[in-house]
C-alpha positions as CSV (number, residue, x, y, z in Angstrom):
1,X,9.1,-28.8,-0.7
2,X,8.9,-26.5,2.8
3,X,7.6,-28.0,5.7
4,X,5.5,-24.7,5.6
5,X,4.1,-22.6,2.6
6,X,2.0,-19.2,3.0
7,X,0.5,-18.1,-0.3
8,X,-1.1,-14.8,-0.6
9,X,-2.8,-14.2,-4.1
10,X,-2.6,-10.4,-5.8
11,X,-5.8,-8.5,-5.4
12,X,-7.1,-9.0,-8.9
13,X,-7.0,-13.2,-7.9
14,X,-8.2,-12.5,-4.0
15,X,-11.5,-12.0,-5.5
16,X,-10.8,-8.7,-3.9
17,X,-10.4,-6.3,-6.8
18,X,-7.9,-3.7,-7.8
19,X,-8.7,-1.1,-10.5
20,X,-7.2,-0.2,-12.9
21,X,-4.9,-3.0,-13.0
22,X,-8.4,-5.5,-13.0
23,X,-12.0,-5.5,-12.0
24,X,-13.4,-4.0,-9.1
25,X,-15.5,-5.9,-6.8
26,X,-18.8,-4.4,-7.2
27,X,-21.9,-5.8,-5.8
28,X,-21.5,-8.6,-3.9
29,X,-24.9,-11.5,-3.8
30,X,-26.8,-8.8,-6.2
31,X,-26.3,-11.0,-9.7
32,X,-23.7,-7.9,-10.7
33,X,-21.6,-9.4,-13.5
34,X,-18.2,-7.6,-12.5
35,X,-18.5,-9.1,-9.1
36,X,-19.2,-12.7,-10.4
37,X,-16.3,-12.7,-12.8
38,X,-14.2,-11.6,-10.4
39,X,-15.2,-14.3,-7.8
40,X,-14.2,-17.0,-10.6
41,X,-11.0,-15.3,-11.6
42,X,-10.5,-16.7,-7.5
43,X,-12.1,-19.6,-7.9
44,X,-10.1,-20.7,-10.7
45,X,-6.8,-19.3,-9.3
46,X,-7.1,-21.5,-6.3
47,X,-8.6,-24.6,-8.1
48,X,-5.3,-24.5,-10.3
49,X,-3.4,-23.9,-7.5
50,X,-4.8,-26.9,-5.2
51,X,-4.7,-29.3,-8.1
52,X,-0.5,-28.7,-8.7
53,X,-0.2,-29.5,-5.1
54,X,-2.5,-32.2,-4.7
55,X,-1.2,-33.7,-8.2
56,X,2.4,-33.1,-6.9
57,X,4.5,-36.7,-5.9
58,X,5.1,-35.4,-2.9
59,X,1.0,-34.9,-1.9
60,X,0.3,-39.0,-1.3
61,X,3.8,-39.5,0.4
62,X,3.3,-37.5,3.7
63,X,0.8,-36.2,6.2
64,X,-0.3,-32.6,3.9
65,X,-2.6,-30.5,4.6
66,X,-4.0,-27.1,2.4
67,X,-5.7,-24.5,4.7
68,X,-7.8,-22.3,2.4
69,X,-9.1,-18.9,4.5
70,X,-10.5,-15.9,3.8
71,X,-9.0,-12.5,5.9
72,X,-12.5,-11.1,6.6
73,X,-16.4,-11.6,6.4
74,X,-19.0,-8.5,4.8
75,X,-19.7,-7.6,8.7
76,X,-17.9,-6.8,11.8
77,X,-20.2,-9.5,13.9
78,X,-17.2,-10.9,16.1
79,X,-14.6,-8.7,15.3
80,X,-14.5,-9.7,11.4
81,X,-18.0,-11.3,10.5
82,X,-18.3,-15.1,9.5
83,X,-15.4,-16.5,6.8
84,X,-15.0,-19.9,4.7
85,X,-11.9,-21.9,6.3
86,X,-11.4,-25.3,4.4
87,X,-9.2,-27.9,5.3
88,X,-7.8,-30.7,2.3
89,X,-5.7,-33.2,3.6
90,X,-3.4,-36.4,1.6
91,X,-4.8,-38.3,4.2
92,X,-7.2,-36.9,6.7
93,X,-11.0,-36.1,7.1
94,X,-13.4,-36.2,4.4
95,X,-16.6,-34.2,3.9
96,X,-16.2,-33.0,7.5
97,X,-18.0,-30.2,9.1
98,X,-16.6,-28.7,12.4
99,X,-19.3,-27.3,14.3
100,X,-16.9,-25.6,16.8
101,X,-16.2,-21.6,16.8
102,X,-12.8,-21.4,15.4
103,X,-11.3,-17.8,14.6
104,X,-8.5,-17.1,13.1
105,X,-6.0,-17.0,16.4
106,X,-7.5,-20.9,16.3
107,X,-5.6,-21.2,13.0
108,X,-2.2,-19.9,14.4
109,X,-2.5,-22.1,17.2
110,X,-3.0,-25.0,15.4
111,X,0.1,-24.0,13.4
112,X,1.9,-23.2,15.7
113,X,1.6,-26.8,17.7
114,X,2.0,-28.8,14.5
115,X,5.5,-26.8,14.2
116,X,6.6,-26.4,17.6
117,X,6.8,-22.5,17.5
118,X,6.0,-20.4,20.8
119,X,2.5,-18.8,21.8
120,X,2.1,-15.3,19.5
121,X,-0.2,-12.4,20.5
122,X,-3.4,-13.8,21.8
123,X,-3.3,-17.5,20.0
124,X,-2.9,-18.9,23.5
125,X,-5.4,-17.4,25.2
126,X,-8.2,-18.8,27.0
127,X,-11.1,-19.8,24.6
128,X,-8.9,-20.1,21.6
129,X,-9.7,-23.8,20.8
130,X,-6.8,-25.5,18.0
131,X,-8.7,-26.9,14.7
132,X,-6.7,-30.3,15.2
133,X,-9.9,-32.3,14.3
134,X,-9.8,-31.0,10.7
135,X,-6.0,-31.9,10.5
136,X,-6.3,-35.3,12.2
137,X,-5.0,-38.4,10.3
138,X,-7.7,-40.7,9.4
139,X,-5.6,-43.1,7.2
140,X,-7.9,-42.2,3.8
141,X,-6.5,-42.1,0.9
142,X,-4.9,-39.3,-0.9
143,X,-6.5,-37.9,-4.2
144,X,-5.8,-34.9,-6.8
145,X,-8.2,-32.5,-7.2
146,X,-9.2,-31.4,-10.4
147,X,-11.0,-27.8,-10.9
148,X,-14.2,-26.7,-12.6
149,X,-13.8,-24.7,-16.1
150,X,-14.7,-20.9,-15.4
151,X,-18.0,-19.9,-16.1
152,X,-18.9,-17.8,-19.1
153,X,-20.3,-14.8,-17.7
154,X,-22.5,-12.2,-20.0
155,X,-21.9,-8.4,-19.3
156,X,-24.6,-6.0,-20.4
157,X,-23.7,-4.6,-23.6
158,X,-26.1,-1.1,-24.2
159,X,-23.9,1.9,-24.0
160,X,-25.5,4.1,-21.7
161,X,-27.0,7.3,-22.3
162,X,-26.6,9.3,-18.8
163,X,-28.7,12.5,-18.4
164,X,-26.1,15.5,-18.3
165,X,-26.1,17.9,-15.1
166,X,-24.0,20.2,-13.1
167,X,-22.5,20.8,-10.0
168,X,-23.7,23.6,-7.4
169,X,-21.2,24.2,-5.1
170,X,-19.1,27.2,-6.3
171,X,-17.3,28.0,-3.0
172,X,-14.0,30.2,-3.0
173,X,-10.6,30.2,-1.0
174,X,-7.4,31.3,-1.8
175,X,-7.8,32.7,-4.1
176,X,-9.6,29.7,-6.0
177,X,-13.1,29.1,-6.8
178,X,-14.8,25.7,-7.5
179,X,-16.6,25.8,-10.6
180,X,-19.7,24.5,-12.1
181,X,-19.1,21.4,-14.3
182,X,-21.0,19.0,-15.8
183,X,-21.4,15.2,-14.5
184,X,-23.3,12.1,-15.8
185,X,-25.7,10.8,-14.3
186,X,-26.4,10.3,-10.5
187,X,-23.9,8.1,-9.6
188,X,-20.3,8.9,-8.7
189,X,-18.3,11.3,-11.1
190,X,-14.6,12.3,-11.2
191,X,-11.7,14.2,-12.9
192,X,-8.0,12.8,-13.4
193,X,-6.6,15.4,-15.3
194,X,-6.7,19.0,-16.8
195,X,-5.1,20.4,-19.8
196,X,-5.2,24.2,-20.7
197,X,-4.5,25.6,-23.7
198,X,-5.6,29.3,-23.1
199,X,-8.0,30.9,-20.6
200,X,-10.7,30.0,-23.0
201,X,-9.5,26.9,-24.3
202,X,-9.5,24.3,-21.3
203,X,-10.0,20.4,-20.9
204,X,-10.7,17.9,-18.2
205,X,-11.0,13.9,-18.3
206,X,-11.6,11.5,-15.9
207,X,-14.6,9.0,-15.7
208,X,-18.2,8.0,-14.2
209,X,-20.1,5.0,-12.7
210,X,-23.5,4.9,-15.1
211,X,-26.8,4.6,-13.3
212,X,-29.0,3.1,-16.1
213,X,-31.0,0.2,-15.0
214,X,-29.9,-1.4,-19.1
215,X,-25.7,-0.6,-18.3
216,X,-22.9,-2.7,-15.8
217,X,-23.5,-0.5,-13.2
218,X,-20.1,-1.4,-11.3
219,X,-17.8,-0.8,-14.8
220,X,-16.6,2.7,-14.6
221,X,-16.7,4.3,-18.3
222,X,-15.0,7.5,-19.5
223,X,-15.7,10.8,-19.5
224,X,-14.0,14.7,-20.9
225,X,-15.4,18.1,-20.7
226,X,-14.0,21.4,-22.4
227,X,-14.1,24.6,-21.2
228,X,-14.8,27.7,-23.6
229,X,-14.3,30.9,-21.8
230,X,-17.7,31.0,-20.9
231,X,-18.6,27.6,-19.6
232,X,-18.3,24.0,-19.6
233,X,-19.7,22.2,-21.6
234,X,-20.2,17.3,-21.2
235,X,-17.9,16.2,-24.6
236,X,-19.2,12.6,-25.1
237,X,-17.2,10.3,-25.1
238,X,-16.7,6.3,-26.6
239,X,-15.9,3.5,-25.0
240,X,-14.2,0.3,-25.9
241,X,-16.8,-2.0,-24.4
242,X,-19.3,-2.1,-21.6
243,X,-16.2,-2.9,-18.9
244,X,-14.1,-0.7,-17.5
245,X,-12.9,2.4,-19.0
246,X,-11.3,5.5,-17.4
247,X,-9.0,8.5,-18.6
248,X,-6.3,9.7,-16.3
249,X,-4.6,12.0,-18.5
250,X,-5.4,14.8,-20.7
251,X,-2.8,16.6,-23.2
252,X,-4.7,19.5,-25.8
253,X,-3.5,21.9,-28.1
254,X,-5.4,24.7,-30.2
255,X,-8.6,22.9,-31.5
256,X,-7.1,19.1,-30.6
257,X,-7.3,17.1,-27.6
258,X,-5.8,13.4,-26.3
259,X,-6.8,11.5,-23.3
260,X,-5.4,8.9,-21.7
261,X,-6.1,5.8,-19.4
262,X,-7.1,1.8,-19.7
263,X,-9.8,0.0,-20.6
264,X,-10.8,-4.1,-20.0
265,X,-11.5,-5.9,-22.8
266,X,-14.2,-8.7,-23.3
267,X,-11.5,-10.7,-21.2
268,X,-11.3,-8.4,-18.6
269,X,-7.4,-7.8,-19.6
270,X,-6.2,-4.3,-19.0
271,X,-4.9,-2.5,-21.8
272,X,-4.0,1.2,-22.8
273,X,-6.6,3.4,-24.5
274,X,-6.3,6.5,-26.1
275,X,-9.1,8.9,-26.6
276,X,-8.7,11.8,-29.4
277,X,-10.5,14.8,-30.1
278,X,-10.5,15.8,-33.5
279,X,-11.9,19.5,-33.3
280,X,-15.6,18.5,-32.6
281,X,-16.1,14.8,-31.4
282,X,-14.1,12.1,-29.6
283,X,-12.9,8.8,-31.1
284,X,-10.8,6.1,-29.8
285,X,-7.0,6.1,-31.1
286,X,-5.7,3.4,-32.9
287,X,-2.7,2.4,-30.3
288,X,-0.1,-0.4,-30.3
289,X,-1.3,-3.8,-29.6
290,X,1.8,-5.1,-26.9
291,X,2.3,-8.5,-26.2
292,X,1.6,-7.8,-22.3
293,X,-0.2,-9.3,-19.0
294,X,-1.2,-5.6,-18.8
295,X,-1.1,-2.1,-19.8
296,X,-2.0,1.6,-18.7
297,X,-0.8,5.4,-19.7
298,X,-1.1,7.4,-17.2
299,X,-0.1,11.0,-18.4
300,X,0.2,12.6,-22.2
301,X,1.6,16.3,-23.1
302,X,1.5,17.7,-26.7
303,X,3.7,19.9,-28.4
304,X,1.7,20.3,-31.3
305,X,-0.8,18.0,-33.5
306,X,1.7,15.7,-34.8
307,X,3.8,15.5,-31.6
308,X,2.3,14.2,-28.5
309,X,3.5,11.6,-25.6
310,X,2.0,9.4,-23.3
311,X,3.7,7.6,-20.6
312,X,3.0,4.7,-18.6
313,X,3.5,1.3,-17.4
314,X,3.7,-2.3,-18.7
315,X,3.5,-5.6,-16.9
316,X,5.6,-8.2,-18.8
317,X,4.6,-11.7,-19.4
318,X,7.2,-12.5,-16.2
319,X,5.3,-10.2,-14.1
320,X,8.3,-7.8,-14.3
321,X,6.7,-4.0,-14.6
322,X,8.4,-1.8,-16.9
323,X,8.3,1.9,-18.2
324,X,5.6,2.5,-21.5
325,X,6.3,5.5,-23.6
326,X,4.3,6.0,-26.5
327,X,4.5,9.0,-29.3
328,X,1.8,10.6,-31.7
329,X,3.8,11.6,-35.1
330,X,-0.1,13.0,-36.3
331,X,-0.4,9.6,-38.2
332,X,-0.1,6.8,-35.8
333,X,0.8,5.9,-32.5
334,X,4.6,3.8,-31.8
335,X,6.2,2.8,-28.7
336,X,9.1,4.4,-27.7
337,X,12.0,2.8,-26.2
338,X,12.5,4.0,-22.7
339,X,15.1,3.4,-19.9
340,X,14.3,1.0,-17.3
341,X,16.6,1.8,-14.5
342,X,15.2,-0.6,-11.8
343,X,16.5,-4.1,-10.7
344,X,12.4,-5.0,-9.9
345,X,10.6,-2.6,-11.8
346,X,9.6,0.6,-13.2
347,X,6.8,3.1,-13.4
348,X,6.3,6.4,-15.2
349,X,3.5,8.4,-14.0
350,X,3.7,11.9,-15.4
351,X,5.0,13.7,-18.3
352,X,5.6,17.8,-19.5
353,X,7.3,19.1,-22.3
354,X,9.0,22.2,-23.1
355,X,9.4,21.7,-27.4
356,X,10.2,18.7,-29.1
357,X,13.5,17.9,-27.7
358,X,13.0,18.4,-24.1
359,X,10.6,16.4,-22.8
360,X,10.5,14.6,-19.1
361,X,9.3,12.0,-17.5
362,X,9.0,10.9,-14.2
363,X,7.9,7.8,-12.0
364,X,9.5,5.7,-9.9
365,X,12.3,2.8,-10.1
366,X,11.9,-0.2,-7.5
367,X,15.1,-1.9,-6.0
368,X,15.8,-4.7,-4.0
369,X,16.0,-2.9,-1.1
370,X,14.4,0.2,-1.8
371,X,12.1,2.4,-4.4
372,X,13.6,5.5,-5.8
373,X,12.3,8.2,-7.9
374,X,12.7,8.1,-11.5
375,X,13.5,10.8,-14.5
376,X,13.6,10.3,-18.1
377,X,14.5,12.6,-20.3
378,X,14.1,12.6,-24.3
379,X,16.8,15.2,-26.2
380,X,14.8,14.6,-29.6
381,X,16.4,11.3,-30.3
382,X,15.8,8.9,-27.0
383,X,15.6,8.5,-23.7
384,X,17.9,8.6,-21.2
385,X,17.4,8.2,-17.6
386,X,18.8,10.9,-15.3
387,X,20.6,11.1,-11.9
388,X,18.3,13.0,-8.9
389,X,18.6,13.0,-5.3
390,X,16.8,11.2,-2.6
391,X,16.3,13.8,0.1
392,X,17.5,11.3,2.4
393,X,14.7,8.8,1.7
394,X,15.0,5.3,1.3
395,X,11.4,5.0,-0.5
396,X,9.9,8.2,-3.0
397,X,8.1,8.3,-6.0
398,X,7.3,11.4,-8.5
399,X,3.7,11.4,-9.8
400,X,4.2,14.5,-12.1
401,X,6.3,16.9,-13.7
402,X,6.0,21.0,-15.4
403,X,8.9,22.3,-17.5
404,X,8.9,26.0,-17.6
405,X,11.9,28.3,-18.8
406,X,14.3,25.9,-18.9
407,X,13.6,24.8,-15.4
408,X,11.9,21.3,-14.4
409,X,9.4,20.8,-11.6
410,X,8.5,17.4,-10.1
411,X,6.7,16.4,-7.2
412,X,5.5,13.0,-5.3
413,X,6.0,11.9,-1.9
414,X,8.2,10.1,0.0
415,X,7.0,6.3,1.1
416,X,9.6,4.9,3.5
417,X,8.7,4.4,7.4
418,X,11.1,6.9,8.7
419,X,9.0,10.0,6.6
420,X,5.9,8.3,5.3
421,X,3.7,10.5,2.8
422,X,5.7,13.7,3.0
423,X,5.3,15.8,-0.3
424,X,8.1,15.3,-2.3
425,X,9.8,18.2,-4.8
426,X,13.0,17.5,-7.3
427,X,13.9,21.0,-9.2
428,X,16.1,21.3,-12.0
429,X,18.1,25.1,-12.1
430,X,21.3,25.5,-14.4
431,X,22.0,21.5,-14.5
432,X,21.6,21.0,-10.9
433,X,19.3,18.8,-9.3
434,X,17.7,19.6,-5.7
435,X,15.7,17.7,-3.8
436,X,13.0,18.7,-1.1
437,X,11.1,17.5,1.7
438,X,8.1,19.5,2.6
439,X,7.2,19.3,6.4
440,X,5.1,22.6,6.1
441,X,2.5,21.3,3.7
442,X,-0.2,19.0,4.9
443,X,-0.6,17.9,8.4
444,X,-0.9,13.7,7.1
445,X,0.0,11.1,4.9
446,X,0.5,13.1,1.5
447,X,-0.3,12.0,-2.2
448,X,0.5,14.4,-4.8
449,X,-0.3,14.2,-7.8
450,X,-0.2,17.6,-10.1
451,X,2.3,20.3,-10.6
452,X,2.2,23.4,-13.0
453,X,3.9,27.0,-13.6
454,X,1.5,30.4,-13.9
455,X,1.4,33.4,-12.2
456,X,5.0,33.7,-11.5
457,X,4.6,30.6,-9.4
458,X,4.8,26.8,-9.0
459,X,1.6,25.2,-8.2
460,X,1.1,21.7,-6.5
461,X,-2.0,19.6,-6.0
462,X,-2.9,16.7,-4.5
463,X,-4.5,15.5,-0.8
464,X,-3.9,14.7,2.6
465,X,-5.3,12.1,4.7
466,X,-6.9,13.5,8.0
467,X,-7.3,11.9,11.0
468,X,-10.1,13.6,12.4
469,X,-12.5,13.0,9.9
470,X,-11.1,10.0,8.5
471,X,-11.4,11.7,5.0
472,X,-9.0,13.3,2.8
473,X,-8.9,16.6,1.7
474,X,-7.6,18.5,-1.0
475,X,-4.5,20.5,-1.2
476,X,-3.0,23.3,-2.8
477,X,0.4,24.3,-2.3
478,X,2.3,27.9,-4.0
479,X,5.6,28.7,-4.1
480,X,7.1,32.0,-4.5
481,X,9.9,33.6,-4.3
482,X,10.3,33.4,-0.3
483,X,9.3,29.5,-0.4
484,X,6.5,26.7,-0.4
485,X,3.3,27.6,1.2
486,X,0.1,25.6,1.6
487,X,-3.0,27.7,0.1
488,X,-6.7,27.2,1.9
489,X,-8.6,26.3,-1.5
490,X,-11.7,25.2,-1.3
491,X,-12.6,21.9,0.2
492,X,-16.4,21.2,-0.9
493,X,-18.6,18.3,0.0
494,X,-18.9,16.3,3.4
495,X,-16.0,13.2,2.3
496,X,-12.8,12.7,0.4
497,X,-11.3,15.5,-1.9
498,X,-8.6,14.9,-4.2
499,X,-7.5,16.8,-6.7
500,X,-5.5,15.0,-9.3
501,X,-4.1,17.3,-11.9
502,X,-3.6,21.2,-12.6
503,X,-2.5,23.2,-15.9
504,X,-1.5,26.7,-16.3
505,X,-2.0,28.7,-19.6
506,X,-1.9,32.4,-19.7
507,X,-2.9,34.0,-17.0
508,X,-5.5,31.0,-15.3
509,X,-4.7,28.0,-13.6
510,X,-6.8,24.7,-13.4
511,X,-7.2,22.0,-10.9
512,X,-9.3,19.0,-11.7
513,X,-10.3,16.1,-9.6
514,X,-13.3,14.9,-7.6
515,X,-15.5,16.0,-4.2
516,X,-17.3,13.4,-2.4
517,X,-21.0,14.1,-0.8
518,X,-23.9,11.7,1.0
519,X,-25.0,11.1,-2.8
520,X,-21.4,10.1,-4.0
521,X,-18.9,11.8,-5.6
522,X,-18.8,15.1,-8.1
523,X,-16.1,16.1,-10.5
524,X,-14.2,19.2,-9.0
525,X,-12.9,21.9,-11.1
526,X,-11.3,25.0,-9.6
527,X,-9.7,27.9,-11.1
528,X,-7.3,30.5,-9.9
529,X,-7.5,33.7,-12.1
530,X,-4.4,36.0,-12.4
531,X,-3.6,38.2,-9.7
């Protein structure tokens, strides 16, 4: 064993939460159900953890200690609030309670005496008293721990029914205008993605926090809307329990619509789901059970109603992530086998198509050294992963890709210190690849996340992070035949804008995401008509 360990647990076991990969962490001290089963997913992470150590030969042969701390408290009282430090030792203090004010520069101090290593930061400075009391030797003897089963923890089960309303703000720029959409409920509401078939024929998903005193208040459900020519119109939609759901994707031809995303099941295990409209009601899609810690599709595109794709990720049994392709034949849904490039991983986040045999795929490969962007592309009998440049980056990632006249569009950002969150664009033009760095389009960190062709021009969404406000914003970028240009689209609300997908069909295009106001957030829809 190392004279020194430092284990830091992943945010669905640091009672921390991270959705969609695992629960979020609600309501903390309010009796929520979410929030308590993700404080003993923790609880039973660590007691595991401190019983291999403490049952290890080497625990009752030396002077070891286990430090168990938390980063921060639920205030800012001192800098960081009041956190939980406990101390187990083979052979030191028991049931000890230190009344002296220790902070976390205390804790690096007190490592750093016990391993000889030189003052850091402000560890040293006066005030900053070492916690050697809790570490002393008292001669007792050593003893393995043994952890308490996890609590069985009921979720509410009612499905809720959420009163249907709309949105107000209908403000224009740019040429866009914001439009008025329906939302569940009073609580927050958002888009993820937008699929248009035809001016008249256009659909959005995404999902909703539910505000009924009988539903899980904290579980994010799904949600769609559809788009007639005239108006939108709330499209209910089933869930797969009363735990998280949410659709990121949407993919719709004439009459039939998919949607994509992840749902937890009754033991809280992320898994794909797939949401299909049959020409007047939703249902959940029969998709492949996979032997998996976890699974999510991200993005779907149809070619017709017996030939749709979604694309994802998987997390193997080893932890490994790897790419998830999965194909509609109008019978059943099959997993596809899909290139996985990476030495540490691989992601696919978006997916276009331009017939059966030419559909693309793009994400991003991880390295040893660094993360690149990754393209698949399937020629009508599998999948093969292509070539692209880097733009000089060590880190990118592509989030999303349009095909268009036998030329292919995908955009991301780059994520490596040197150009951190700069929107990223790879074109495909007569078998060559380019790549781009935009330094004209946003003034911040970068994340974006749609791209689409109509009007005689490429479209790209996403937002910006800005300093000012401490807020992003939404942004819309064109480019024509003299280059890339950032457009002023509308910004509504007083908080974050994102916009997280856009579709063109005829002569409309759609961007779908979310606005956020002093009540929470609204689903935002905008529309740029033909010119």
């Amino acid at each position: 064993m190392p004279g020194f360990s430092w284990v830091i647990p992943d945010e669905c076991r640091d009672q921390h939460g991270d959705p969609p990969y695992c629960l979020d962490s609600g309501n903390t001290g309010g009796g929520d159900p979410q929030d308590q089963h993700l404080l003993s997913i923790g609880d039973q992470y660590l007691g595991h953890l401190v019983a291999q150590i403490t049952h290890a030969r080497f625990w009752a042969k030396g002077n070891n200690a286990i430090d168990i701390v938390y980063d921060e408290g639920d205030n800012n009282v001192g800098g960081g609030g009041r956190v939980a430090d406990i101390v187990v030792t083979s052979h030191g203090p028991r049931h000890m309670t230190d009344p002296t004010h220790y902070s976390h520069y205390s804790l690096l101090l007190t490592i750093q005496k016990d391993f000889g290593v030189a003052c850091l930061q402000h560890s040293c400075d006066a005030g900053v008293k070492p916690m050697s009391p809790l570490f002393a030797v008292t001669g007792a003897a050593a003893a393995p721990f043994t952890p308490l089963s996890e609590p069985k923890i009921t979720t509410p089960t009612p499905v809720p029914s959420e009163p249907v309303k709309f949105t107000t703000n209908t403000s224009s720029g740019g040429g866009w205008t914001v439009q008025r959409v329906p939302m569940l409920g009073t609580n927050d509401n958002s888009f993820g993605g937008v699929a248009a078939v035809s001016s008249s024929d256009v659909w959005a998903a995404g999902n909703f926090l539910p505000d009924t005193s009988a539903s899980n208040q904290v579980a994010t459900l799904a949600m769609a809307a559809h788009f007639d020519g005239k108006k939108w119109t709330q499209t209910p939609v089933p869930d797969t329990g009363p735990n998280y759901n949410t659709l990121f994707g949407v993919a719709a031809t004439r009459g039939r619509a998919w949607a994509v995303g992840v749902a937890l099941n009754k033991a809280f295990q992320a898994h794909g789901l797939i949401e299909a409209w049959n020409g007047s009601a939703w249902h959940i899609s029969k998709s492949p059970k996979l032997n998996t810690q976890r699974d999510i599709l991200l993005s779907a595109t149809a070619v017709s109603p017996k030939d749709v794709w979604a694309v994802g990720e998987q997390q193997l049994r080893s932890g490994l992530f790897h790419t998830l392709v999965e194909h509609w034949d109008g019978s059943r849904w099959s997993v596809v086998p899909s290139p996985n490039p990476g030495t540490n991983g691989d992601h696919l986040f978006g997916v276009a198509q331009d017939g059966s045999d030419n559909i693309w795929a793009v994400g991003q490969q991880n390295g040893r050294r660094s993360d690149a962007p990754l393209v698949e592309h399937w020629n009508g009998q599998h999948w093969t992963a292509m070539k692209v440049p880097t733009a000089g980056l060590s880190n990118g990632l592509l989030q999303a890709v349009a095909v268009s006249g036998g030329e292919v569009w995908a955009v991301g950002q780059s994520d490596d210190a040197a150009h951190q969150g700069h929107p990223l664009v790879e074109h495909l033009n007569h078998g060559t690849w380019r790549a781009q760095l935009l330094s004209n389009v946003g003034e911040a960190w970068s994340d974006i996340d749609g791209v689409a062709v109509g009007h005689d021009a490429v479209w790209l969404v996403g937002s910006i992070f800005d300093k000012k406000s401490d807020t992003e914003h939404a942004v819309v970028a064109e480019r024509t035949a003299s280059g890339w240009k950032q457009v002023s689209a509308p910004n509504p609300g007083t908080g974050d804008r994102i916009v997280g997908g856009v579709s063109a069909a005829g002569d409309t295009v759609w961007a779908a995401g979310l606005f956020e106001t002093d009540a929470g957030r609204s689903p935002l829809v905008e529309l740029h008509p033909s010119k």
